[in-house]
C-alpha angles and dihedrals in degrees: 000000000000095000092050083045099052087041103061083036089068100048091048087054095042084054093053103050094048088054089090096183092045087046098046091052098040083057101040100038103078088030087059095045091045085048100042101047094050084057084060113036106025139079129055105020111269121271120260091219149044131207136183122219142202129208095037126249084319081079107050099084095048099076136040094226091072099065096048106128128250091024123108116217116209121206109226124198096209135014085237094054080053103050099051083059094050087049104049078044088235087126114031094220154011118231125199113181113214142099108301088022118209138203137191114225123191093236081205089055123097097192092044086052089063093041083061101054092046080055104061094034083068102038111017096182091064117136113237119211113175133210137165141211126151122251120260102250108242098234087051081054097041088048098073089050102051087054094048083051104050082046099061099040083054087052114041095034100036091053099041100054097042090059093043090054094055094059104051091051089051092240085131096067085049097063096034081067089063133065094270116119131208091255098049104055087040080052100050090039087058090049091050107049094035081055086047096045097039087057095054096037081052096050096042102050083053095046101041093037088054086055098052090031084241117185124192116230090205142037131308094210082065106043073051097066096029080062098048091046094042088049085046102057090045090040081061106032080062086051100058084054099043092045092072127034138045102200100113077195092056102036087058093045084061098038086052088050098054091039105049092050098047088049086051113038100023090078087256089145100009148006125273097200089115103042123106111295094247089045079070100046096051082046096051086049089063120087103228094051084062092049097042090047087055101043090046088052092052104036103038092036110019093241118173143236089279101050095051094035096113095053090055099047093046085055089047088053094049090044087054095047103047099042081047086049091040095044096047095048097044112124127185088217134026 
């Protein structure tokens, strides 16, 4: 019986290691995630504050409150721009260097309230002018982005391996001996996941929502289509990987490195406005950064078709590409 169980043991192995895609990501995944989250979040300890600017880094050296240390000063383009973040608390204060300098505090804010006081400390003669908002509570936050979440690991997963499945039970030459083209089953794979996504997601958003008396800001027409755009470009990210290849070992090596980065890097359990200037833009180049943008927006501020228009057009455009890629490299049989 040992020698019939080694046996087996070493072919597996043997199997394995000759599988070089299923190898290479078992090996830099993890080496990739450990990497690329001490670039973000290492090095000198985070700042306690933040702190919005006008005027840009031509400012910094014109008053002694910026370069007060731990806290972290934010170039804004505009003081609108500023004030809806002071608002909404996701900065604790606005800074406008001059003579006499002013600042906008969030009078609801506690940390505002002490980067207040640091800044007067530094520069007595600032001009306050106060504003309020309340915080965003972070379960209302949190709520969009399990959703997102649940949304692309249904998708991506849930069409990949169907399809993979397919394949390896042959399944796949049946059908090529029939009518049915390439763009048709990917077609009617798309339409069946994104009705089956769209119902939970629906379900889900009423049930959980009952339980944390969450109430949308915005429209529900909209969180509608930013759903069914946000579950097509993942429907048909899954695809392009799907289309070509027939390792199970290798397929979920894929599917796990487009969806740890996205649950990482897209602002599923915390904001990235602090984080290093290219950590956002490869975070505004995932998908589900653009549809959890939108559905925050709407959901947490009430904002409307136009405010949210480029990230739905940016989701429309990755949707377009992928099923065309997807499409184009399906093969009956690999």
């Amino acid at each position: 019986m040992m020698r019939r169980l080694l046996s087996v043991w070493h072919a597996r192995n043997l199997e394995f290691l000759r599988d070089r895609g299923t190898l290479l990501f078992t090996v830099l995944l993890p080496l990739s995630l450990i990497v690329g989250m001490g670039f973000i979040f290492g090095g000198p300890p985070r700042p306690l504050f933040k702190v919005g600017v006008l005027g840009g880094a031509a400012a910094a050296h014109a008053d002694t409150f910026l370069r007060t240390r731990y806290v972290q000063f934010l170039s804004v383009a505009s003081a609108a721009d500023g004030l809806r973040e002071v608002r909404r608390q996701r900065i604790d204060l606005l800074f406008a260097p001059g003579r006499p300098p002013r600042y906008w505090v969030n009078t609801d804010s506690p940390k505002g309230y002490i980067a207040e006081k640091l800044l007067l400390a530094a520069d007595p003669h600032a001009r306050r002018l106060p504003v309020s908002g309340k915080a965003v509570p972070y379960l209302d936050w949190l709520f969009p982005g399990i959703l997102a979440m649940n949304l692309m690991f249904s998708c991506l997963f849930g069409v990949g391996y169907v399809v993979l499945r397919y394949r390896q039970s042959g399944f796949l030459k049946r059908l090529h001996a029939t009518p049915l083209s390439p763009f048709e089953f990917l077609s009617a794979q798309v339409l069946s996941r994104l009705s089956i996504i769209v119902l939970i997601t629906t379900v889900l958003y009423v049930a959980v929502g009952a339980m944390i008396h969450f109430h949308s800001a915005g429209s529900i027409a909209l969180l509608l289509l930013i759903t069914v755009l946000g579950a097509l470009s993942m429907i048909a990210l899954g695809l392009t990987i799907a289309a070509r290849f027939a390792s199970e070992e290798l397929v979920n090596g894929l599917l796990n490195l487009l969806t740890w980065p996205m649950m990482l890097l897209s602002g599923v359990w915390f904001s990235l406005a602090g984080a290093p200037r290219w950590v956002q833009w490869v975070a505004d180049a995932l998908p589900l950064t653009q549809l959890l943008h939108a559905a925050r927006e709407v959901m947490l501020y009430g904002a409307g078709i136009g405010a949210i228009a480029p990230n739905l057009i940016y989701l429309a455009a990755v949707t377009l590409v992928f099923l065309a890629f997807g499409a184009w490299s399906f093969k009956w049989r690999i």
